[in-house]
DRENDO-1510 file (C-alpha; in Angstrom, 1 decimal, always signed):
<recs>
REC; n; res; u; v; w
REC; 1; UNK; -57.4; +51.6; +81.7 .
REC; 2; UNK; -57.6; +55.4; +81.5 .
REC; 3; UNK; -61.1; +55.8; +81.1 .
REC; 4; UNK; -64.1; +53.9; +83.0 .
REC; 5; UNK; -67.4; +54.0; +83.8 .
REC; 6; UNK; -69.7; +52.0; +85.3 .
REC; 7; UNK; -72.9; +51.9; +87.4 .
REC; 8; UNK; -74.1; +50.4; +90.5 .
REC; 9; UNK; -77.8; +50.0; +90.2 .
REC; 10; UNK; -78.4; +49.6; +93.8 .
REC; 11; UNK; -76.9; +52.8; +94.7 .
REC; 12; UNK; -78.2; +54.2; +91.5 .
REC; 13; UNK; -75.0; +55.9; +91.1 .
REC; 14; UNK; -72.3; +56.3; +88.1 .
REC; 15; UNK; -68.6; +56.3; +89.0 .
REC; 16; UNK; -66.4; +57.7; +85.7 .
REC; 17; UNK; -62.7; +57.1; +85.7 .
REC; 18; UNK; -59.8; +59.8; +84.2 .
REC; 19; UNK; -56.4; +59.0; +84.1 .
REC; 20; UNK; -53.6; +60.2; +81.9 .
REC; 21; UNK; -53.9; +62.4; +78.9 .
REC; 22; UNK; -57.6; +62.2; +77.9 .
REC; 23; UNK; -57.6; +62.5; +73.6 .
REC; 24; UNK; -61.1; +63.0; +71.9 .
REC; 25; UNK; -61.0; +59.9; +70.4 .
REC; 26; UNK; -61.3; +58.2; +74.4 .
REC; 27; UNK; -64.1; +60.8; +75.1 .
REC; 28; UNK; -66.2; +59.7; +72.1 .
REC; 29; UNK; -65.8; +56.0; +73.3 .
REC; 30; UNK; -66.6; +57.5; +77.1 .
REC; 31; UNK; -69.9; +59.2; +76.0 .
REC; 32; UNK; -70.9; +55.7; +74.5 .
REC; 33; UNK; -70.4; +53.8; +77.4 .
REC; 34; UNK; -72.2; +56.3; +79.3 .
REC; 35; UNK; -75.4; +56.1; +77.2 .
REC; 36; UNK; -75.5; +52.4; +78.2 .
REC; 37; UNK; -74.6; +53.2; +81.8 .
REC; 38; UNK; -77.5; +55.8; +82.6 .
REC; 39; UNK; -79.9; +53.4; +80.4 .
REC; 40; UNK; -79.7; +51.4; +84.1 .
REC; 41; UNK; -80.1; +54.4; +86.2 .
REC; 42; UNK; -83.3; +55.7; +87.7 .
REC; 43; UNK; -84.2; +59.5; +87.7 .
REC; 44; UNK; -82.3; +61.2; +90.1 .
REC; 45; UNK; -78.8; +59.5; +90.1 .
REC; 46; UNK; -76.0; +60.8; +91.1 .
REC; 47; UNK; -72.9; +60.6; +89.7 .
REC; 48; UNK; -69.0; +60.6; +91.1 .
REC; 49; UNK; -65.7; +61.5; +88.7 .
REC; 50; UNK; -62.6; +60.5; +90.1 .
REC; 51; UNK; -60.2; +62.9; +88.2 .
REC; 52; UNK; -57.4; +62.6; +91.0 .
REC; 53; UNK; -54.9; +60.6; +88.4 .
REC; 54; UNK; -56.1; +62.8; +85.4 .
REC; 55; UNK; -53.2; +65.0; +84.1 .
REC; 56; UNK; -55.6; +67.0; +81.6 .
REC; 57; UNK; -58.1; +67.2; +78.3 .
REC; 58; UNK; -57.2; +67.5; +75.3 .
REC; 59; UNK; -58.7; +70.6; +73.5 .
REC; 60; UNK; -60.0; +68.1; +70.9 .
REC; 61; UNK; -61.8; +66.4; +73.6 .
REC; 62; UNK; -63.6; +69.5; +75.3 .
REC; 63; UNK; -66.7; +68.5; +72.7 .
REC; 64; UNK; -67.2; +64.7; +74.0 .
REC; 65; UNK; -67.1; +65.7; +77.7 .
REC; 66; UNK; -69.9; +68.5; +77.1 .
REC; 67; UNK; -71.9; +65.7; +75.4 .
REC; 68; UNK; -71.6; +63.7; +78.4 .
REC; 69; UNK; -72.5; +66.7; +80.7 .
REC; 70; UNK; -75.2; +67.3; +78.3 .
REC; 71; UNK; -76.5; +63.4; +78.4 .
REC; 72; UNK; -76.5; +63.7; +82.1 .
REC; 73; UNK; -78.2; +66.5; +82.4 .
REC; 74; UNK; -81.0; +65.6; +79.9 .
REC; 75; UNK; -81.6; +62.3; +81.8 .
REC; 76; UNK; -82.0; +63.6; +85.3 .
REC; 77; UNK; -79.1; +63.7; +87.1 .
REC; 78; UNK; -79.0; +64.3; +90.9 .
REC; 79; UNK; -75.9; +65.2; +92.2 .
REC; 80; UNK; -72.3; +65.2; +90.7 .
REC; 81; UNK; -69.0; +65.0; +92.7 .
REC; 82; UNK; -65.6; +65.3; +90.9 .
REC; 83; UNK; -63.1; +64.1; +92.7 .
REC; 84; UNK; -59.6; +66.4; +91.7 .
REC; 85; UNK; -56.6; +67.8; +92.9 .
REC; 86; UNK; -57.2; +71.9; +93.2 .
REC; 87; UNK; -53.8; +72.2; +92.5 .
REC; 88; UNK; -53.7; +70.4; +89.6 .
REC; 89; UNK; -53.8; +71.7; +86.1 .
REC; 90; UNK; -56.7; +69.5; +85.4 .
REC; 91; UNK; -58.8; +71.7; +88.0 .
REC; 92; UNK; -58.0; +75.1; +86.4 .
REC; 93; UNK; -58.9; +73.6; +83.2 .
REC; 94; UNK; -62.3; +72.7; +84.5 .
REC; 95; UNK; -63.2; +75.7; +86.0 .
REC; 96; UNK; -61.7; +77.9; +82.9 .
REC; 97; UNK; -64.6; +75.9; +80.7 .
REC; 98; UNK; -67.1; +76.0; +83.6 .
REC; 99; UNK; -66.6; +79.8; +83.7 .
REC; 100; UNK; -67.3; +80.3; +79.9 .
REC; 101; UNK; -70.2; +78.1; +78.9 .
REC; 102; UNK; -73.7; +76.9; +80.8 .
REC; 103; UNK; -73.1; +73.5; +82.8 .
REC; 104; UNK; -74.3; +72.2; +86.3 .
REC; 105; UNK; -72.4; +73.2; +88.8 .
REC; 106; UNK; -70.2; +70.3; +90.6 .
REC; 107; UNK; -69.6; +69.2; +94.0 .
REC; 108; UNK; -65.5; +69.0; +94.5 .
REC; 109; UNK; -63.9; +66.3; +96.5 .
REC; 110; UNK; -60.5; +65.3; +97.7 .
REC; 111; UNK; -61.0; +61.4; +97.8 .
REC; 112; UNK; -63.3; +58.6; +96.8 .
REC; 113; UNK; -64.4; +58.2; +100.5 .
REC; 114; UNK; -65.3; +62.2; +100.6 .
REC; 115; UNK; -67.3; +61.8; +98.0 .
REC; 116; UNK; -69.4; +59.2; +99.0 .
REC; 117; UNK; -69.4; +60.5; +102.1 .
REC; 118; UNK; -71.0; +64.1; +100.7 .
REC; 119; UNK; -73.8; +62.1; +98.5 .
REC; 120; UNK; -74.5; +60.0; +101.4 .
REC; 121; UNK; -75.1; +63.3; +104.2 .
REC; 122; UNK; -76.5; +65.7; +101.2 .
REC; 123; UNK; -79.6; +66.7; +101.2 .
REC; 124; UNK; -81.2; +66.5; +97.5 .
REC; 125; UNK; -82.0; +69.7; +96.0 .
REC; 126; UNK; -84.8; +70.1; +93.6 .
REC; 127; UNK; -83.0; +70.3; +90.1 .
REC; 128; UNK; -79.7; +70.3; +89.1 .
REC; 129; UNK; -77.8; +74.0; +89.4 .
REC; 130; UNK; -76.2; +75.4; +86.4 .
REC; 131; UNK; -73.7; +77.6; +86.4 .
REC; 132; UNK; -75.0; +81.0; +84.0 .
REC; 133; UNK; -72.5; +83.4; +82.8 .
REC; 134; UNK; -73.6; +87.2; +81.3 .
REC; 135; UNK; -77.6; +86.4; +82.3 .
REC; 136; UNK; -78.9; +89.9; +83.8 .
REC; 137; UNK; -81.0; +89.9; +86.0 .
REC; 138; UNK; -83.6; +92.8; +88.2 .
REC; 139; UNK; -85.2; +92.2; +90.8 .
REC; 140; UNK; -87.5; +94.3; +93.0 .
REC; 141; UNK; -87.0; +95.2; +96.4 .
REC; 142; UNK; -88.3; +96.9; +99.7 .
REC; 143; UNK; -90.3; +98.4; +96.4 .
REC; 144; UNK; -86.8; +99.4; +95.2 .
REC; 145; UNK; -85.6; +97.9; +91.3 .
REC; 146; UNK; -82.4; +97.0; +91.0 .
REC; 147; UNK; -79.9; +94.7; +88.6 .
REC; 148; UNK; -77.5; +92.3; +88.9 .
REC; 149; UNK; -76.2; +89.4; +87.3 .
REC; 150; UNK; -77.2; +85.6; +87.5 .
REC; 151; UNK; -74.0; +83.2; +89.1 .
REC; 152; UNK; -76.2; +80.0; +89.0 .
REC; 153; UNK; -79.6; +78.6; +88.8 .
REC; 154; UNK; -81.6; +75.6; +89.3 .
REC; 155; UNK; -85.6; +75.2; +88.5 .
REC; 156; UNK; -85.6; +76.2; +92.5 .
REC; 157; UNK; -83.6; +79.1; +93.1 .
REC; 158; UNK; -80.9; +81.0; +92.1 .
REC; 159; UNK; -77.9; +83.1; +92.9 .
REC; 160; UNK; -77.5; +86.5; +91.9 .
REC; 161; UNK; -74.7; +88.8; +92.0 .
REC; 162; UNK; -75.5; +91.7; +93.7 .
REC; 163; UNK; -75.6; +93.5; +97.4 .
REC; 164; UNK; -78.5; +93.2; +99.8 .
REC; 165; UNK; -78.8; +94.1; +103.4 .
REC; 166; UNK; -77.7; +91.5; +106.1 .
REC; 167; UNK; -81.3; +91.1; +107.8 .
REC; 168; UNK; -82.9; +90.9; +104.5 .
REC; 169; UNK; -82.9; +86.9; +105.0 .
REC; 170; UNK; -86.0; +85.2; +104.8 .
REC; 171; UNK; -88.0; +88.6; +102.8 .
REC; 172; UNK; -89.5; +88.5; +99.3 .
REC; 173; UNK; -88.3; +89.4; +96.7 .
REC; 174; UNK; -89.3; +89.8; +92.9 .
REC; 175; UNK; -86.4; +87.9; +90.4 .
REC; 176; UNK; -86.3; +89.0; +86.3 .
REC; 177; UNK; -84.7; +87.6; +83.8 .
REC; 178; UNK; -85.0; +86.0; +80.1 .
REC; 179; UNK; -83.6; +83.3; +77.9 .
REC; 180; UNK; -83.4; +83.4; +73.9 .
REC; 181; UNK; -84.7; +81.0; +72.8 .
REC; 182; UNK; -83.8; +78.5; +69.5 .
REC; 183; UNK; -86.9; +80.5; +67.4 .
REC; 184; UNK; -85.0; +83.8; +68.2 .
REC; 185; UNK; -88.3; +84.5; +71.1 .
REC; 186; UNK; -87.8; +85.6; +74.2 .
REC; 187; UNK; -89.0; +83.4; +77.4 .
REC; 188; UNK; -89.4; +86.2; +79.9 .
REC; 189; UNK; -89.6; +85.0; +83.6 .
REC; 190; UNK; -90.9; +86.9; +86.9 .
REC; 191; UNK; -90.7; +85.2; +89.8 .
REC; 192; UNK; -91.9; +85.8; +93.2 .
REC; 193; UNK; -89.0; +84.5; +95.9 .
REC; 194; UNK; -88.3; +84.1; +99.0 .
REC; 195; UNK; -84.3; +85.6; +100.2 .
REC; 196; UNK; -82.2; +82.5; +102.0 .
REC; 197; UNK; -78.9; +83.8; +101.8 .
REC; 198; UNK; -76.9; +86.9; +101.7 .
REC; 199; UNK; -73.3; +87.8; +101.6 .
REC; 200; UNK; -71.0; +90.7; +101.1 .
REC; 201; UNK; -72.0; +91.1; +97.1 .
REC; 202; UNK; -74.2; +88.1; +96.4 .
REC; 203; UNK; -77.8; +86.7; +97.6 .
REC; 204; UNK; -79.8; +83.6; +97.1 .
REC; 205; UNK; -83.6; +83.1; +96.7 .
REC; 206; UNK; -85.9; +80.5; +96.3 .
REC; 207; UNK; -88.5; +80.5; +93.9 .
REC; 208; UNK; -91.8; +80.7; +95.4 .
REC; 209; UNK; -94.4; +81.2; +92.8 .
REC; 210; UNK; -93.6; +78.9; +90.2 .
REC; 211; UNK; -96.2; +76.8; +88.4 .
REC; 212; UNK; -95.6; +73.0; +87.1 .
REC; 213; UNK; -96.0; +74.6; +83.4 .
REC; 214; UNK; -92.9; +77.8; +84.2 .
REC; 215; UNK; -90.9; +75.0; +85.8 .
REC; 216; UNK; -91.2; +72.9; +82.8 .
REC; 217; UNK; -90.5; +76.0; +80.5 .
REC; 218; UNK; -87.4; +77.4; +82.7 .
REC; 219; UNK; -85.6; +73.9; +82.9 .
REC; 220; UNK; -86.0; +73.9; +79.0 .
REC; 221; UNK; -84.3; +77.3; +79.0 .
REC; 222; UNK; -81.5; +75.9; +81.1 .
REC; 223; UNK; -80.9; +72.4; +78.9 .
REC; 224; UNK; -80.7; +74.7; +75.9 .
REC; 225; UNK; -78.2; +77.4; +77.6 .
REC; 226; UNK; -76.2; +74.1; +78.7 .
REC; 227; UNK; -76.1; +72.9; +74.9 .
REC; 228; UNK; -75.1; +76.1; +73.5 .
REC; 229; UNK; -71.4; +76.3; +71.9 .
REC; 230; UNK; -68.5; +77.8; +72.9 .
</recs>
């Protein structure tokens, strides 16, 4: 079969399937199979791709496999492993679309057994990460304001792209940015952080200041980013 999914409640994990050529008309059928699938799942799942027998998508089928990114992300999914050649012309593919539109950001294994291996030792982060493209951001530090641009972003941190100082680890730091919104407003965000890593031209923070109400609002922002065409 060249495309499968299925779930295993007691791991509360869903293992997809790719092999071949994948057409639209497969990826429709795929993203119906799914809905059923994460109907079992509790909050939280995670979910492993196994793309290592997967030659490549079909343009046609690019829409179907952002609905079932966007179906997994609107029903809480944990963590997500693909499993793929990086040599492969499948994996350039992915990472061309990843690079141009708003989706969570993957972890990449080599095997089945690395997969579940890297679920198994990971440590759950709180909210899924999406990749942002073209989101400025400022942010104010040492009571200096600079700019830079967003690389990913979860409803607890973010990466930015942008130099800071080695020892600036584990200082605050004040993070802007905005999202437009469906109604053409703007949801502005300010949000006091806390600096866990930096290297040669990008840093990380963790959100520190956020309430139950901005979490709720951000994570919105980020499902509509995710759903956004091409």
């Amino acid at each position: 079969m060249k495309l499968q999914v299925k779930a295993d409640i007691k791991k509360n994990r869903i293992y997809f399937t790719f092999a071949g050529k994948v057409s639209k008309q497969e990826m429709e059928t795929l993203y119906t199979d799914t809905r059923f699938c994460v109907a079992d799942m509790k909050p939280g799942f995670d979910v492993i791709s196994d793309y290592s027998d997967c030659f490549m998508l079909y343009i046609s089928g690019i829409s179907p496999f952002r609905k079932i990114m966007n179906y997994l992300i609107t029903n809480n999914v944990g963590e997500i492993v693909r499993i793929v050649n990086k040599g492969s012309l499948l994996y350039k593919q992915i990472t061309n679309l990843s690079s141009i539109i708003c989706g969570y950001k993957p972890i990449y294994a080599s095997s089945l057994e690395e997969a579940e291996e890297k679920l198994n030792l990971s440590v759950k982060r709180n909210g899924i990460r999406f990749n942002i493209k073209n989101l400025p951001v400022e942010y104010l530090f040492n009571c200096n304001s600079k700019s830079g641009n967003m690389i990913n972003i979860s409803t607890s941190g973010c990466s930015v792209s942008s130099k800071l100082p080695q020892q600036s680890i584990n200082e605050d730091i004040s993070i802007k940015f905005s999202f437009n919104k469906k109604d053409e407003t703007v949801e502005k965000f300010e949000i006091q952080s806390k600096i866990i890593r930096v290297n040669t031209d990008t840093f990380a923070v963790k959100f520190e200041s956020l309430s139950n109400e901005q979490r709720e609002h951000l994570w919105q922002c980020l499902l509509l980013e995710s759903q956004r065409e091409l």
